[in-house]
mmCIF file of the N, C-alpha and C atoms, coordinates in Angstrom:
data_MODEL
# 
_entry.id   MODEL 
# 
loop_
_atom_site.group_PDB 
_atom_site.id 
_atom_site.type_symbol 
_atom_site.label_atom_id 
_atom_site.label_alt_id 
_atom_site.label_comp_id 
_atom_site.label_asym_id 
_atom_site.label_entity_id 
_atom_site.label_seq_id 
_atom_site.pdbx_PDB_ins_code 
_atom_site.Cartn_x 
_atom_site.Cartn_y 
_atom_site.Cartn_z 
_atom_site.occupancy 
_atom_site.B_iso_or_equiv 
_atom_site.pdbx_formal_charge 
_atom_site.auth_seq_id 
_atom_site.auth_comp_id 
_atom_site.auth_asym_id 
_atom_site.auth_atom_id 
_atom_site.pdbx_PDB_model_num 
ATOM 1   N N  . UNK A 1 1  ? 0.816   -1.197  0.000   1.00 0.00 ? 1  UNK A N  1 
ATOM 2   C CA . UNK A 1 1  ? 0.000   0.000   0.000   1.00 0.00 ? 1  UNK A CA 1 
ATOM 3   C C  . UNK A 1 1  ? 0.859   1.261   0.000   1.00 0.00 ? 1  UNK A C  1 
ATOM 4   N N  . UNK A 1 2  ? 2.080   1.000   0.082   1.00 0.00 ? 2  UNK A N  1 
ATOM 5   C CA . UNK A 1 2  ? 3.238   2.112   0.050   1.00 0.00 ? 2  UNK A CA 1 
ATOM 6   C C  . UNK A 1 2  ? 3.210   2.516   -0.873  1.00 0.00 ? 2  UNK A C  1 
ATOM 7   N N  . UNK A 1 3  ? 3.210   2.329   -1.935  1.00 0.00 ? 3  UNK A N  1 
ATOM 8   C CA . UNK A 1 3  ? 3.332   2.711   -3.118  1.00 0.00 ? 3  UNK A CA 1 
ATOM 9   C C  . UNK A 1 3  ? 2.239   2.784   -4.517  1.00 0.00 ? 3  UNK A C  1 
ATOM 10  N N  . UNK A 1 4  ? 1.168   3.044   -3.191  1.00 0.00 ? 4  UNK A N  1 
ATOM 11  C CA . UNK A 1 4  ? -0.211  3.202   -3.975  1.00 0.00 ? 4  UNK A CA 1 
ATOM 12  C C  . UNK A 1 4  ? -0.515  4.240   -5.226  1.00 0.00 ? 4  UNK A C  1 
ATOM 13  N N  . UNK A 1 5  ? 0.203   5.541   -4.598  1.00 0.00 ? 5  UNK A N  1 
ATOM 14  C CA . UNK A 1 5  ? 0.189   6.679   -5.425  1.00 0.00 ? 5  UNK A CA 1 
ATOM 15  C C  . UNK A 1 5  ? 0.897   6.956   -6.235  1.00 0.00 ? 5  UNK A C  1 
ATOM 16  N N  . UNK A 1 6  ? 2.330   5.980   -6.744  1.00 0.00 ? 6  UNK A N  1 
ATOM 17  C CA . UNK A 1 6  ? 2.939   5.807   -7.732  1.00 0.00 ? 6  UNK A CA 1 
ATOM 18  C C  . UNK A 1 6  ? 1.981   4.916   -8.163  1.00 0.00 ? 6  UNK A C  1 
ATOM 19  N N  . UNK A 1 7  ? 1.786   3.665   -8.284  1.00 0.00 ? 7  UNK A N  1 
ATOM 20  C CA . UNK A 1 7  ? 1.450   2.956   -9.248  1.00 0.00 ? 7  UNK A CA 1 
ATOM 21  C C  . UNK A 1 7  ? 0.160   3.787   -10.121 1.00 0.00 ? 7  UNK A C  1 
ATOM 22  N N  . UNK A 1 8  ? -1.169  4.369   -9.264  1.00 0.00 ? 8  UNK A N  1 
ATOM 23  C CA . UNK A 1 8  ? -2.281  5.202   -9.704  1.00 0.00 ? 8  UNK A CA 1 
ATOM 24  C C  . UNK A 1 8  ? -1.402  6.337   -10.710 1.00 0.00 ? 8  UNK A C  1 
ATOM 25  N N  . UNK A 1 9  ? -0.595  7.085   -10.238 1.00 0.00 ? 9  UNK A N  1 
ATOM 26  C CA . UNK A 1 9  ? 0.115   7.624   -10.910 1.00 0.00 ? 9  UNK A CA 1 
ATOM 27  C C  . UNK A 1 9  ? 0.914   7.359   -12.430 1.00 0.00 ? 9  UNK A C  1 
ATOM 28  N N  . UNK A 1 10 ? 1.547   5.851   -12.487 1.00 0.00 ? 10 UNK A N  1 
ATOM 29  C CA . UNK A 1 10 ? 1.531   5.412   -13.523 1.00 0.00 ? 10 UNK A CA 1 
ATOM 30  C C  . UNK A 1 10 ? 0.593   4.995   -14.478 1.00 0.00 ? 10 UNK A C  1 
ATOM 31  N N  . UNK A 1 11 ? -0.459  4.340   -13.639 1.00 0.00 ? 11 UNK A N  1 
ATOM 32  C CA . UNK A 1 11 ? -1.806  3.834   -14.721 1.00 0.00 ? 11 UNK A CA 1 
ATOM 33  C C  . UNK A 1 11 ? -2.160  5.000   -15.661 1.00 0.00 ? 11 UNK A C  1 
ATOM 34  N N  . UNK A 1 12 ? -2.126  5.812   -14.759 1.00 0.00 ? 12 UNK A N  1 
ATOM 35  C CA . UNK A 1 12 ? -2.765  7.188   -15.349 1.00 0.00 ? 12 UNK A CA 1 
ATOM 36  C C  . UNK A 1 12 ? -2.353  7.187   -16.810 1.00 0.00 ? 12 UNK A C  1 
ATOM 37  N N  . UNK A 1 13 ? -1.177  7.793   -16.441 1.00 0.00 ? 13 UNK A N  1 
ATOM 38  C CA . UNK A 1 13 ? -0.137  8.407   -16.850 1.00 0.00 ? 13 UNK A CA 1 
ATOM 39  C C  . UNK A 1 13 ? -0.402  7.283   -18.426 1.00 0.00 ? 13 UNK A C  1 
ATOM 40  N N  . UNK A 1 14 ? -0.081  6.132   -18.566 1.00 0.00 ? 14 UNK A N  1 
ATOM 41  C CA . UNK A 1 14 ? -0.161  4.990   -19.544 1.00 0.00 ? 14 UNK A CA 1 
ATOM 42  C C  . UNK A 1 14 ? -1.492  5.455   -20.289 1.00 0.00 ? 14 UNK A C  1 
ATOM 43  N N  . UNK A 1 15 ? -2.543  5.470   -19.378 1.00 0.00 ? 15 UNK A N  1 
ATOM 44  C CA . UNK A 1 15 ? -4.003  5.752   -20.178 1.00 0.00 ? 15 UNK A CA 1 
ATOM 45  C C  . UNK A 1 15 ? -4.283  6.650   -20.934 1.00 0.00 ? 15 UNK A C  1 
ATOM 46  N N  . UNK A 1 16 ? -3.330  7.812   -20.576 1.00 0.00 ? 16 UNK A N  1 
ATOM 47  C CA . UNK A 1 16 ? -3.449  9.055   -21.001 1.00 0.00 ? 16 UNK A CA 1 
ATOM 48  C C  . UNK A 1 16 ? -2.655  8.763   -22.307 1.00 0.00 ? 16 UNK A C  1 
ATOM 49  N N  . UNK A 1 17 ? -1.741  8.671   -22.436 1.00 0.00 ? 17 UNK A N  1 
ATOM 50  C CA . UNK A 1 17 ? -0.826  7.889   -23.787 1.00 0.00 ? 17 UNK A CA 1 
ATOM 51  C C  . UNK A 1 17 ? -1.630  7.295   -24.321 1.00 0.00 ? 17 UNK A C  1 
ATOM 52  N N  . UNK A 1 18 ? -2.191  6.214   -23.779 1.00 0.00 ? 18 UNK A N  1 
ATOM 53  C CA . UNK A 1 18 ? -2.971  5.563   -24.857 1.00 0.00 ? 18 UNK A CA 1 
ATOM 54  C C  . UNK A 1 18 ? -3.980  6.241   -25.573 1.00 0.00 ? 18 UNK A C  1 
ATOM 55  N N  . UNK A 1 19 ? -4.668  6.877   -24.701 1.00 0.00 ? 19 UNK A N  1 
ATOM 56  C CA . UNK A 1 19 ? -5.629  7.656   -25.726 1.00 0.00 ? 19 UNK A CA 1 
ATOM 57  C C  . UNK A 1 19 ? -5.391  8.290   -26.783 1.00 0.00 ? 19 UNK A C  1 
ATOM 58  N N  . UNK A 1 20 ? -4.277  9.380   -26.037 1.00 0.00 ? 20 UNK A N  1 
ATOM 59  C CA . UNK A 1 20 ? -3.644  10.320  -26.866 1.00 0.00 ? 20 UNK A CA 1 
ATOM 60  C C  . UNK A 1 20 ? -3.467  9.330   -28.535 1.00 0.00 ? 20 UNK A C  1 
ATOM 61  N N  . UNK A 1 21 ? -2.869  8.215   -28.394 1.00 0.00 ? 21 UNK A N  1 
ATOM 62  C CA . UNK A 1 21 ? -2.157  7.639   -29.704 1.00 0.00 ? 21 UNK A CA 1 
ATOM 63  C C  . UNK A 1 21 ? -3.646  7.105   -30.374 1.00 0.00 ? 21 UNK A C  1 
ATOM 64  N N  . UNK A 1 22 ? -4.512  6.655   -29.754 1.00 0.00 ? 22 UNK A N  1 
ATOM 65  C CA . UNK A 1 22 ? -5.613  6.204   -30.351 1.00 0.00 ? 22 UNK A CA 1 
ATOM 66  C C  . UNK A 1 22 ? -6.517  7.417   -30.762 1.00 0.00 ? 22 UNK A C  1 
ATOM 67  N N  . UNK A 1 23 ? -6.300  8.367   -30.152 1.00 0.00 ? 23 UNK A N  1 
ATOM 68  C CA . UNK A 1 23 ? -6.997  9.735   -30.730 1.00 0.00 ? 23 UNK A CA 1 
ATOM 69  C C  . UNK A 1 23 ? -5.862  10.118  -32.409 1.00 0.00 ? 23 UNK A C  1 
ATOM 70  N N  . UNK A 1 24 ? -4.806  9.849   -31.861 1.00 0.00 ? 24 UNK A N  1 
ATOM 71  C CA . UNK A 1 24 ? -4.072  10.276  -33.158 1.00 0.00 ? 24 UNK A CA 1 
ATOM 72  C C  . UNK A 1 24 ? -4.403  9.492   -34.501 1.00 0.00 ? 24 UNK A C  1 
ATOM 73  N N  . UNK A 1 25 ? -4.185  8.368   -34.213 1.00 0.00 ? 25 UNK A N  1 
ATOM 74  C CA . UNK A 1 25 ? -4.690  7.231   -35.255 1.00 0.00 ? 25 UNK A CA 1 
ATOM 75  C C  . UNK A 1 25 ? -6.008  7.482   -36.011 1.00 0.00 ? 25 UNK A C  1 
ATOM 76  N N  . UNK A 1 26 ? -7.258  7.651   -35.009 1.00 0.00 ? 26 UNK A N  1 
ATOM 77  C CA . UNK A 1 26 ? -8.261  8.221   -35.838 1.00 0.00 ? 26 UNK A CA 1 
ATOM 78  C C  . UNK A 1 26 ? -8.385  9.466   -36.317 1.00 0.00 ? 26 UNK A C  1 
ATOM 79  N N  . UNK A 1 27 ? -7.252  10.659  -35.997 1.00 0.00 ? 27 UNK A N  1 
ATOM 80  C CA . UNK A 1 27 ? -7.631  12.077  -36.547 1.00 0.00 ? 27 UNK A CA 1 
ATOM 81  C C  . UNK A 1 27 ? -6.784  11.939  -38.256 1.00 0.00 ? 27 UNK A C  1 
ATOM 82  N N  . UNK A 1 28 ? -5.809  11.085  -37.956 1.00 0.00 ? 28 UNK A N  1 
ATOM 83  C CA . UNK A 1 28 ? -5.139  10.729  -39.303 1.00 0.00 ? 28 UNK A CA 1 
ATOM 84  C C  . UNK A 1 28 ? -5.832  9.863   -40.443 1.00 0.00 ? 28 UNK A C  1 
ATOM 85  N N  . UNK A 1 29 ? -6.804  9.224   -40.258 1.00 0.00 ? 29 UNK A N  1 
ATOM 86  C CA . UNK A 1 29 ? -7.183  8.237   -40.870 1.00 0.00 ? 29 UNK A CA 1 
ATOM 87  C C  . UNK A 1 29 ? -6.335  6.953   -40.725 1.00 0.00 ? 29 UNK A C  1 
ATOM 88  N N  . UNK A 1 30 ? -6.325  6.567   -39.581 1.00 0.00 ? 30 UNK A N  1 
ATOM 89  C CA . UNK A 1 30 ? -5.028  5.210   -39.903 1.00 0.00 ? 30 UNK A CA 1 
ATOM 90  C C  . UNK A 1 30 ? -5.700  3.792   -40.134 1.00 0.00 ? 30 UNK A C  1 
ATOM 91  N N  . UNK A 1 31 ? -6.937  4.026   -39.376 1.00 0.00 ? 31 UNK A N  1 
ATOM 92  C CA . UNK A 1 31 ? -7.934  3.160   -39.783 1.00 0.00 ? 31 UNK A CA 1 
ATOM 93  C C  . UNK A 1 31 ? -8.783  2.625   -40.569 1.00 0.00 ? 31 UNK A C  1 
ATOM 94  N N  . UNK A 1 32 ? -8.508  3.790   -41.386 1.00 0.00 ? 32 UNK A N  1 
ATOM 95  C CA . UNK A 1 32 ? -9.002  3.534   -42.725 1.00 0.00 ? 32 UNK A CA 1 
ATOM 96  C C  . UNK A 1 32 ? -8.015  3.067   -43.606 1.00 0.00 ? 32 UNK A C  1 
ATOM 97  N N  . UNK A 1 33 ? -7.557  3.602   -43.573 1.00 0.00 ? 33 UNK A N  1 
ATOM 98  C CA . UNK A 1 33 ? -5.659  3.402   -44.600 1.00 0.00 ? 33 UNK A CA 1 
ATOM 99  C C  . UNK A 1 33 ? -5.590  1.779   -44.051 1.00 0.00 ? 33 UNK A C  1 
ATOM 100 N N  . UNK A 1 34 ? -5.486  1.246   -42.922 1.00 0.00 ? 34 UNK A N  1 
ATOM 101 C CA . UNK A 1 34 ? -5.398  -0.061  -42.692 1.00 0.00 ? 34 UNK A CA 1 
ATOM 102 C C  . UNK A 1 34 ? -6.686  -1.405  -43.551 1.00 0.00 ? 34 UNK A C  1 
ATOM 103 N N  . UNK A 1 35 ? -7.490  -0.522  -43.360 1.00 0.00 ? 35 UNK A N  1 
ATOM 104 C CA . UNK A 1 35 ? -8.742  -1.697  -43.813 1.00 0.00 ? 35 UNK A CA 1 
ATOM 105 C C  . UNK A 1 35 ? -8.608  -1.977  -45.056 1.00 0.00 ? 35 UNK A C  1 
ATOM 106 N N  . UNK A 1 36 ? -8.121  -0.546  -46.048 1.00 0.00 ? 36 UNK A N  1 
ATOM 107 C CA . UNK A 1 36 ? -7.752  -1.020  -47.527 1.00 0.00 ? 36 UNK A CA 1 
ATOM 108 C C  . UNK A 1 36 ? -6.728  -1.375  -47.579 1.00 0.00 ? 36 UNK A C  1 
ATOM 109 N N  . UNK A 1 37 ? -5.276  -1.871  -46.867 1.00 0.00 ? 37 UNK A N  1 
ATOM 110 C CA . UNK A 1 37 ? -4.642  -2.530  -46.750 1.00 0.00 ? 37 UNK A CA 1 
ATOM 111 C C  . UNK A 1 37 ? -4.828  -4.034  -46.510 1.00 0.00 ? 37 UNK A C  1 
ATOM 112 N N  . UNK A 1 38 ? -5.717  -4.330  -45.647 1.00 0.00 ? 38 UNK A N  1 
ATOM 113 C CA . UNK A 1 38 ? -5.993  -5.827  -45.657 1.00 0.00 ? 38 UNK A CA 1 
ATOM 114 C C  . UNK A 1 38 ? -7.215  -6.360  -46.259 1.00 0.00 ? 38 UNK A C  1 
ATOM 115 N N  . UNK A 1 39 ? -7.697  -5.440  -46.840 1.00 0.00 ? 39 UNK A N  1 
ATOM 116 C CA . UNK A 1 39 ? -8.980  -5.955  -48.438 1.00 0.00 ? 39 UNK A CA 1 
ATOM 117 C C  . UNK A 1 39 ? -8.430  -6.959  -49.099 1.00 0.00 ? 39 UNK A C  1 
ATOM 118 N N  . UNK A 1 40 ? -6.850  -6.970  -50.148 1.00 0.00 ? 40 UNK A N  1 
ATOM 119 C CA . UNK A 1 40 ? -6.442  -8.343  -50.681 1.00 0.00 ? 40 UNK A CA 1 
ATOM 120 C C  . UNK A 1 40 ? -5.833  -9.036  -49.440 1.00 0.00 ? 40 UNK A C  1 
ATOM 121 N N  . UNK A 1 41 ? -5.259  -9.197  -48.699 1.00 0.00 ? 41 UNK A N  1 
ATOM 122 C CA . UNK A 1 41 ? -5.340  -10.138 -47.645 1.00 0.00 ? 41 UNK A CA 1 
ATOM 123 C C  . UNK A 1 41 ? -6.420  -10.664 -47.614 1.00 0.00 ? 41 UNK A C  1 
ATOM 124 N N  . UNK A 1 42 ? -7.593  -10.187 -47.478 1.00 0.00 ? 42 UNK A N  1 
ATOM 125 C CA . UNK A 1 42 ? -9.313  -11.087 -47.010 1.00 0.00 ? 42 UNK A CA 1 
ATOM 126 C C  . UNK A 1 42 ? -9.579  -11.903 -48.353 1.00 0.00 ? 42 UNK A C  1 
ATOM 127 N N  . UNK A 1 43 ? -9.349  -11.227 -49.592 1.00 0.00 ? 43 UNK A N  1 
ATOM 128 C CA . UNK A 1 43 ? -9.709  -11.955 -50.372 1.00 0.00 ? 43 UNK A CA 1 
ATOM 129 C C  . UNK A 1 43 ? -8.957  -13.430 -50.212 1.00 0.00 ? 43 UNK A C  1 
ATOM 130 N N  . UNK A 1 44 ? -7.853  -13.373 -50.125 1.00 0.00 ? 44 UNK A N  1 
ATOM 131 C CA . UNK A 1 44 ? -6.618  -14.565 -50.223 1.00 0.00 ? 44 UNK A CA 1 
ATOM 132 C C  . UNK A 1 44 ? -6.914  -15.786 -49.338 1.00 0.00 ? 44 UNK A C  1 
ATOM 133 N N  . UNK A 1 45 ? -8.046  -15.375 -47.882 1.00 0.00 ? 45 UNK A N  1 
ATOM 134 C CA . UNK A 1 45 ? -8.119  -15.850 -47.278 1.00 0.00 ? 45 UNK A CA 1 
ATOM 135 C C  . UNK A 1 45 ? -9.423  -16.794 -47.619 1.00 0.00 ? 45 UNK A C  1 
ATOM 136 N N  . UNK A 1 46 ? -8.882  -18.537 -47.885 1.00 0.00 ? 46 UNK A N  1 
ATOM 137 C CA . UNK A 1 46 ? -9.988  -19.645 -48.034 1.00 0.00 ? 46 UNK A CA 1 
ATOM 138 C C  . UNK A 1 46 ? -11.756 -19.518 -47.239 1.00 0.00 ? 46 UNK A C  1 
# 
């Protein structure tokens, strides 16, 4: 329990990153750019 307010402190800290990069990804279109990337992949697939 010593070190409660670091670890909360780190979670944070990680979540906040994550968003940030998942906010970036969709303001760029990366998600889209990806799906027509794996269109011939799906086809290929039996």
């Amino acid at each position: 329990m010593r070190f409660l307010g670091w670890y909360l402190k780190i979670t944070a800290g990680g979540a906040a990153i994550g968003a940030a990069m998942e906010l970036f990804m969709i303001h760029t279109g990366f998600y889209e750019k990806r799906k027509e990337l794996g269109k011939p992949a799906q086809r290929l697939k039996p």
